[in-house]
C-alpha positions, 0 to 999 in steps of 0.5 A, a space after each residue: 500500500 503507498 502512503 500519500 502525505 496531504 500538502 498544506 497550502 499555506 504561503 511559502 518563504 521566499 519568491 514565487 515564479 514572477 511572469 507577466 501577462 503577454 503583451 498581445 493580451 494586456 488591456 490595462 498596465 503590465 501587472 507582475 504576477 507571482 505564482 507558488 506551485 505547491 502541488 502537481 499530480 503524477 499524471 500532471 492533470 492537475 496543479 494547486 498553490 497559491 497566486 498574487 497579482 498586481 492591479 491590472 486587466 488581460 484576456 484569457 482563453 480557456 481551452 477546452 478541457 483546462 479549468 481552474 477553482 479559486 479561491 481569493 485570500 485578499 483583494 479583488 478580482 472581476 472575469 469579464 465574458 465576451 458577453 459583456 457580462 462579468 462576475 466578482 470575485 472578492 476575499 473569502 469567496 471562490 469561483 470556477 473558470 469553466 473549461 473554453 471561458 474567453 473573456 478578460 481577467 481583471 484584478 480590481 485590488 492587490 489579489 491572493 489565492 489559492 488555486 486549482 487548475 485541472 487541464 485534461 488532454 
């Protein structure tokens, strides 16, 4: 029988990975984004840890079979669908982007969560 050790998703010392949104999809500024992946499956379905973001807007295009839970610590963020329609996501709340979401993604405060992405092949 294997044993699994569960993993904490408290926040890491040090530096995250530090990207930014590609240049083609900015809207609004150039936020740095830092990224702490604290956990990947064997089979690298799926990939959990923690995400901060500085205030900023970009568009997103998830593909079929890729989809992410969050769920924000602190600040604020807004989806916005091609519909024009959008959803508001503050601290203490979680949301689902739904595998083939495009739209935009709009960090309104300083933002921290945890996340969950799922991408199947």
């Amino acid at each position: 029988m294997t044993l699994t050790a569960i993993v904490p998703m408290v926040q890491p010392e040090g530096a995250g990975s530090i990207d930014y949104p590609r240049e083609d999809r900015r809207e609004e500024g150039c936020p740095t984004r830092e990224t702490w992946i604290l956990y990947e499956s064997a089979d690298g379905v799926m990939t959990a840890g923690i995400w901060s973001c500085a205030v900023g807007r970009w568009r997103i295009a998830f593909p079929n079979g890729k989809e992410e839970y969050f769920f924000v610590l602190e600040g604020r963020v807004r989806l916005h669908a091609l519909d024009g329609s959008w959803t508001e996501v503050s601290a203490g709340q979680g949301a689902v982007i739904p595998s083939g979401f495009q739209g935009a993604f709009e960090v309104l405060q300083p933002v921290r969560k945890h996340f969950v992405v799922v991408e199947r092949g």
